[in-house]
Every structure is written in structure tokens, then in C-alpha cells.
C-alpha positions as CSV (number, residue, x, y, z in Angstrom):
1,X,68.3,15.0,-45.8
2,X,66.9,16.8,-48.5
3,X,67.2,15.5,-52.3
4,X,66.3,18.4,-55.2
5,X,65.0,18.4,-58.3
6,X,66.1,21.4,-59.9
7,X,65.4,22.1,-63.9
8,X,66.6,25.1,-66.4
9,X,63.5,26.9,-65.0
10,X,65.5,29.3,-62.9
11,X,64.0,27.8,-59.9
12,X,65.4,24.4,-57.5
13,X,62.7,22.8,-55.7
14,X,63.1,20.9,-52.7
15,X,61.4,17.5,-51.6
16,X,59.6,19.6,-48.7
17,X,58.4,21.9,-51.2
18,X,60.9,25.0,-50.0
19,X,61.7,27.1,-53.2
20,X,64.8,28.7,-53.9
21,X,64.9,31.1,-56.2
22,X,68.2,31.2,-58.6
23,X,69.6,34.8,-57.6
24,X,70.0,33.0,-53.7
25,X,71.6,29.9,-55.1
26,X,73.8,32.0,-56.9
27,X,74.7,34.1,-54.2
28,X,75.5,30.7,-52.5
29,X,77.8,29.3,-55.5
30,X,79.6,32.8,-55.4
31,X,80.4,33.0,-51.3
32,X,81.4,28.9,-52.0
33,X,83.5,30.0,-54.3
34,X,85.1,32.7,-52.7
35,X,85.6,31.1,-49.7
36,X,87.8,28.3,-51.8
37,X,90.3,31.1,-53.0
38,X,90.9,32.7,-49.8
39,X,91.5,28.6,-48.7
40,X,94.3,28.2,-51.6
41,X,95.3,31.5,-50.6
42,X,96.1,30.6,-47.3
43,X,97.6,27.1,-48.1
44,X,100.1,28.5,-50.5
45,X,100.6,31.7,-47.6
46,X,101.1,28.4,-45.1
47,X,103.5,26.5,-47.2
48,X,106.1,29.4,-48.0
49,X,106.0,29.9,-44.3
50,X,106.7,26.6,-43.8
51,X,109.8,27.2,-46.3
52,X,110.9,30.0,-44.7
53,X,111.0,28.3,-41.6
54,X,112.9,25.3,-43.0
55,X,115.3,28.1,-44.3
56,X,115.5,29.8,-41.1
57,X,116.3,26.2,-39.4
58,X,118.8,25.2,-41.7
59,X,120.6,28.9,-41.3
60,X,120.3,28.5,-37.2
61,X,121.8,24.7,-37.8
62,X,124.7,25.8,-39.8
63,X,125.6,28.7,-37.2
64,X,125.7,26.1,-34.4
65,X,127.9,24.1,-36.3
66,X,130.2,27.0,-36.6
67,X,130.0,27.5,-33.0
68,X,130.8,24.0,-32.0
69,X,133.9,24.1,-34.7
70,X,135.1,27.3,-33.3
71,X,135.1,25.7,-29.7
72,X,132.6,28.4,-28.3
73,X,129.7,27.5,-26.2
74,X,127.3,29.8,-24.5
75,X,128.9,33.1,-23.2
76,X,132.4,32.2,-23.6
77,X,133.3,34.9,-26.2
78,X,132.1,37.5,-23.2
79,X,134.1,37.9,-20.3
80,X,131.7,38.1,-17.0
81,X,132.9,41.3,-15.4
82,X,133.8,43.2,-18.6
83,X,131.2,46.2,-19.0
84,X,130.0,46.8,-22.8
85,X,131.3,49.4,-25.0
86,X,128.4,51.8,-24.6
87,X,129.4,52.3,-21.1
């Protein structure tokens, strides 16, 4: 592992004697950077999925509910050999 030594000097030197010039450690600071929006980005596009889907649960729930309180289960509202309207 690599320690640096970096001063004001627009240059960061590294203990093997590599040299990297500011403009590339810039470069590096603005990708890092970048890349830490898009993840907060996605975490906040994750969690009001996540919502929705509780939503969407809690909606299918309730509907089931009214199902069983109504009596109906499965295809009992449809009669088997009736044909649908469009026919």
C-alpha cells in the first residue's frame, strides 16, 4: 500500500516516486464525486419504489379483504359456460 505525501505544490508524490499531477487527481475527485450523486440518486429512486410497492401491497390487501367479505373466491362471480359480452 502506498502512503503520499502531497503539499500545496500542485503535485502528490507517491512513496515509489510515481507523480501525479493535480489536473488527474482532480479528474479523480470529480468522477468520485459524480459517481456519489448518481448513488443517492438511486437510493432515493429505490426507496420510493419501495413505497410504492408497500402502497400497491396494502391496496391488493384491502381488495382481498373485500373479496373474502363479499363471499367470492376465485371465479365465482363468472359462470363457466357463459361467453363474454364481446361475443
Amino acid at each position: 500500500m502506498h502512503t503520499t505525501a502531497c503539499s500545496k505544490v500542485k503535485m502528490c508524490v507517491l512513496q515509489k516516486g510515481d507523480v501525479m499531477d493535480e489536473a488527474r487527481m482532480i479528474d479523480i475527485e470529480i468522477k468520485l464525486t459524480r459517481q456519489e450523486d448518481l448513488l443517492d440518486e438511486l437510493n432515493k429512486t429505490v426507496f420510493r419504489q419501495q413505497q410504492r410497492l408497500d402502497n400497491l401491497a396494502e391496496v391488493i390487501a384491502g381488495l382481498a379483504r373485500r373479496l373474502a367479505e363479499a363471499g367470492i373466491q376465485g371465479n365465482e362471480m363468472l359462470p363457466l359456460n357463459e361467453k363474454p359480452p364481446h361475443y
